[in-house]
N, C-alpha and C positions, 0 to 999 in steps of 0.2 A: 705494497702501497695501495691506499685505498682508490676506488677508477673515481667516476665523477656521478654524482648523485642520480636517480633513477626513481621511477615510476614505473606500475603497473598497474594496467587499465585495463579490466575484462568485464568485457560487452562490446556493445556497437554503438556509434551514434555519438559519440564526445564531441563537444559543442567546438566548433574551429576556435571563437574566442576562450576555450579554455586551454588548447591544443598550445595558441599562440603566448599565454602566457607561460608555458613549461619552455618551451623555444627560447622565450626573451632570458629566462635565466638560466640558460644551456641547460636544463634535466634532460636526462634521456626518457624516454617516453615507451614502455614495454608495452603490447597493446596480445591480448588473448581474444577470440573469437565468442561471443553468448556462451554459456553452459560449457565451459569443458570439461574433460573427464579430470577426476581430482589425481591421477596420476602425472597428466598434463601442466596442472596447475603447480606440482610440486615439482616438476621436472624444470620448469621453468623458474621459480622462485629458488631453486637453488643453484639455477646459471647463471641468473641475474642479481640476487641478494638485494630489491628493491627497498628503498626508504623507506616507500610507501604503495599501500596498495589501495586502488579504486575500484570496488565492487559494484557492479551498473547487474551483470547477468552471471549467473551462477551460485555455486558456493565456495565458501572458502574454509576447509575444515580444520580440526586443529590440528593434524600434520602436516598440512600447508604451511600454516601457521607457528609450526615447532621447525621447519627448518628455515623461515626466514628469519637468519639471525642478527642483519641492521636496522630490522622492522622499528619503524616512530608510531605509524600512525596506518588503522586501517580504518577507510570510509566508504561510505554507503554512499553510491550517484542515487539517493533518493530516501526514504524515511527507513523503512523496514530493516529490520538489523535478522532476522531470524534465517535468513541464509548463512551468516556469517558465525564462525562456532564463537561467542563472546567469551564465554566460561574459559577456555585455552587462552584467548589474547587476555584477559583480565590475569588469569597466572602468570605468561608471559611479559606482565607490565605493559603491554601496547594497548595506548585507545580505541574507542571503535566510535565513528563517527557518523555523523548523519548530519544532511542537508535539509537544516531545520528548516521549515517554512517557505520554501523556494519553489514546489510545486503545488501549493495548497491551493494555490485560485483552480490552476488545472485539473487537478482529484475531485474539488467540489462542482466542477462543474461538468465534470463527468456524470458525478452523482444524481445530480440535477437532471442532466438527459436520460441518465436510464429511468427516472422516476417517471419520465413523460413516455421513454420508449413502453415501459409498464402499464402505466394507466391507460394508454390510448393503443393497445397492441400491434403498434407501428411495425414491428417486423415482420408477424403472422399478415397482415394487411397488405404490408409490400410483396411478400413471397406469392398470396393469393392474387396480387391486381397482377404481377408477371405473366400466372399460370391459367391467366383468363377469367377468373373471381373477381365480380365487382360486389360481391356481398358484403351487407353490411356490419360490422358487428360491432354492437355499443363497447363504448369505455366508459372512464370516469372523470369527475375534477379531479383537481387538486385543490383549488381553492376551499379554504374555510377545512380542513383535514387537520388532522394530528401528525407530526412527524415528529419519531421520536430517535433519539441522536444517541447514539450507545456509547460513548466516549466522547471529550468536549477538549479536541486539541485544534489548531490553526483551522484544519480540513472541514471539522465539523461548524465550528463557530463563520466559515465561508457560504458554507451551504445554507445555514441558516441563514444568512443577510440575505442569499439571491434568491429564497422564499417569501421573502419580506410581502413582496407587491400579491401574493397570494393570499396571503390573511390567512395564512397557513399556523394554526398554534404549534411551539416548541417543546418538547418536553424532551427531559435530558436526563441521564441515570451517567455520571462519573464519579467514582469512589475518591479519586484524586482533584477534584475540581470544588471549591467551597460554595455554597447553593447561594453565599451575599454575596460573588462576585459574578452570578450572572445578571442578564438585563431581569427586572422586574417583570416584564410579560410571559418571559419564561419559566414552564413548569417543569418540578426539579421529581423524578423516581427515585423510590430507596433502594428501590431494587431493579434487576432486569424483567423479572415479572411482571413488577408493577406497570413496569413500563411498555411490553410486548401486550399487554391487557388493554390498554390505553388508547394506544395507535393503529390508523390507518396504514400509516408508510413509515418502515423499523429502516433506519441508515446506519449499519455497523462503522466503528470509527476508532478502533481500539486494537491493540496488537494480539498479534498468536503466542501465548503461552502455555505451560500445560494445566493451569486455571481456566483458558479460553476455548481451548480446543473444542471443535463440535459444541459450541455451546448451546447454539440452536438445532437441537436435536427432536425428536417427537414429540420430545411432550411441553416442551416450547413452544413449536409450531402449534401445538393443541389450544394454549393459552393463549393466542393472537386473534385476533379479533376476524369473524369472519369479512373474506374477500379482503384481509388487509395482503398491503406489496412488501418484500422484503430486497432491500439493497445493500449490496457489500462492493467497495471497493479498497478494503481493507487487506485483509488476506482470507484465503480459501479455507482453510484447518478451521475457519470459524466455527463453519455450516455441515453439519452433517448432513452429506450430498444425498442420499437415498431419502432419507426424511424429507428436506427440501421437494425433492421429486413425486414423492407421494402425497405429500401439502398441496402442487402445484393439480395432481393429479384429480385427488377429491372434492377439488372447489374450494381448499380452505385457503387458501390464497391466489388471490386474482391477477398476481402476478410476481415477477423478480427480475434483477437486474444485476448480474453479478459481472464486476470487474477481473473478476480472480477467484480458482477455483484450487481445490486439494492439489490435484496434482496437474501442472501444466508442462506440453496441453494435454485436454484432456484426450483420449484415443479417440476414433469412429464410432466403439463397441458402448461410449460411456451414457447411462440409463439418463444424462444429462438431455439429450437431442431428443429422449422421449418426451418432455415435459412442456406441458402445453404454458403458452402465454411467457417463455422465458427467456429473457434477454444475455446474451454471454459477449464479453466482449475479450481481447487478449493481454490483458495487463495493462491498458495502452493510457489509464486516466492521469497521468502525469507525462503522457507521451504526446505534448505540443510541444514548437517549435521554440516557443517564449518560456515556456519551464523546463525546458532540454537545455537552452542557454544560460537559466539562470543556477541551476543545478550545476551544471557541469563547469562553470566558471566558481563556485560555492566552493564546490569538494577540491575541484584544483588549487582555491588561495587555500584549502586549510591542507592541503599534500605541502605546498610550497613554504608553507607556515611551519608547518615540522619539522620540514627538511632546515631550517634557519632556526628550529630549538623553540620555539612559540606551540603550544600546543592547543587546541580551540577551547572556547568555554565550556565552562558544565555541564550549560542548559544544551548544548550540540554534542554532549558524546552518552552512548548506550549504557557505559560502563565508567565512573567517573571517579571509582577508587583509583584507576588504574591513573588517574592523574596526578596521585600525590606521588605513585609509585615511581613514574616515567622519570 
């Protein structure tokens, strides 16, 4: 006889309002700790044979994934699916979801801060006014710049409004975005080139595929406009980390601000901490209190939505063949 419907939740941090909705419809609630080892993962997914799995921190690969056999629905507590093996859950017939739109105010305003933490080398500044440095050392505006937006989804279209009062011009390069459905003020790239030629401040905003990988490597950076800043809150596999470091080194870039890096975190040892004027932070731009709640309440109605035979829309799943299959 089958027990009573289940959840698993791996990471930290699930929003009590999403907790309490699994509660009101008695699911049990399986909960994994950040990152566990994938032996862990499957040793657990086949004690518990969850409906549903909620991926916040780790991966989940596809012998995870091959021995969960009442799996509905696996979701992302955030945008990024590339922890997640899709290719197995798409054979498998099970969705792979994401919490469209639910932290984009908080990514893009991340964005935005590391632009400032960049241009105005607020860290290198705070670390010298501690160690007794009151020396000065210029930065830059923003206002009246180029910012140019590498991919044109919720996240990016956020950061560009809360440029607005800067008279900061747009320019955007997305292969999937039609150039008459942007605002008129906005300049459209045919390319990433064109568009890294262009601009002062590059804001990656696109996923990691093996299309994307390192895509900003040498001789990208070479093509960017001297003293321009480079931001990612994307993902890390973008930027080839050594290139980045030697851009930052030889003055060809005035600075960067990266939310996420190759491999997190990164060691003591990594050529990262050598790089003058660079901002690092730990994954955290969708890690407020208001996009924690709205996320984690998201992915919970679409677990509990699965679990009831409803499966989410198109536009919210990675893999959307797998809907006709389910």
């Amino acid at each position: 006889m089958r027990g009573a419907s289940s959840i698993l939740f791996v990471g930290a941090g699930l929003a009590p309002a999403a907790v309490a909705l699994a509660q009101a419809r008695g699911v049990q609630l399986i909960t994994l700790p950040p990152h566990p080892p994938e032996e862990k993962m499957i040793e657990t997914i086949e004690a518990h044979q969850p409906d549903v799995i909620i991926m916040r921190s780790g991966k989940l690969s596809g012998a995870a994934i091959r021995v969960a056999k009442r799996l509905k629905l696996v979701t992302k507590h955030g945008v990024g699916v590339d922890s997640i093996d899709v290719t197995t859950a798409t054979a498998q017939k099970i969705p792979v979801a994401f919490a469209a739109g639910a932290n984009s105010q908080s990514v893009a305003e991340h964005a935005f801060a590391l632009m400032f933490a960049a241009a105005r080398n607020i860290v290198a500044l705070d670390h010298a006014a501690r160690h007794g440095s009151w020396d000065k050392v210029p930065g830059q505006e923003l206002t009246g710049k180029t910012l140019g937006l590498i991919g044109f989804g919720t996240i990016s279209r956020r950061l560009a409004e809360l440029v607005e009062p800067l008279r900061m011009r747009i320019l955007v390069h997305d292969p999937y975005v039609a150039a008459e459905s942007l605002p008129l003020s906005y300049g459209v790239a045919s390319s990433i080139d064109a568009l890294v030629c262009d601009s002062d401040v590059v804001s990656l905003h696109c996923p990691l595929t093996p299309e994307t990988a390192n895509m900003f490597d040498a001789r990208r950076f070479a093509l960017m406009r001297d003293g321009a800043m480079l931001i990612n809150t994307a993902r890390g596999g973008l930027i080839d980390e050594a290139a980045l470091v030697a851009a930052l080194k030889d003055g060809k870039l005035s600075g960067a601000g990266l939310d996420t890096v190759a491999s997190e975190p990164p060691g003591p040892d990594s050529p990262l901490w050598a790089a003058p004027n660079l901002v690092v932070t730990p994954h955290v731009g969708a890690d407020t209190a208001e996009a924690r709640e709205r996320v984690g309440v998201m992915v919970m109605e679409q677990a509990l939505a699965a679990i009831e035979g409803r499966l989410p829309d198109q536009w919210m799943v990675a893999n959307p063949i797998a809907l006709k299959a389910a």
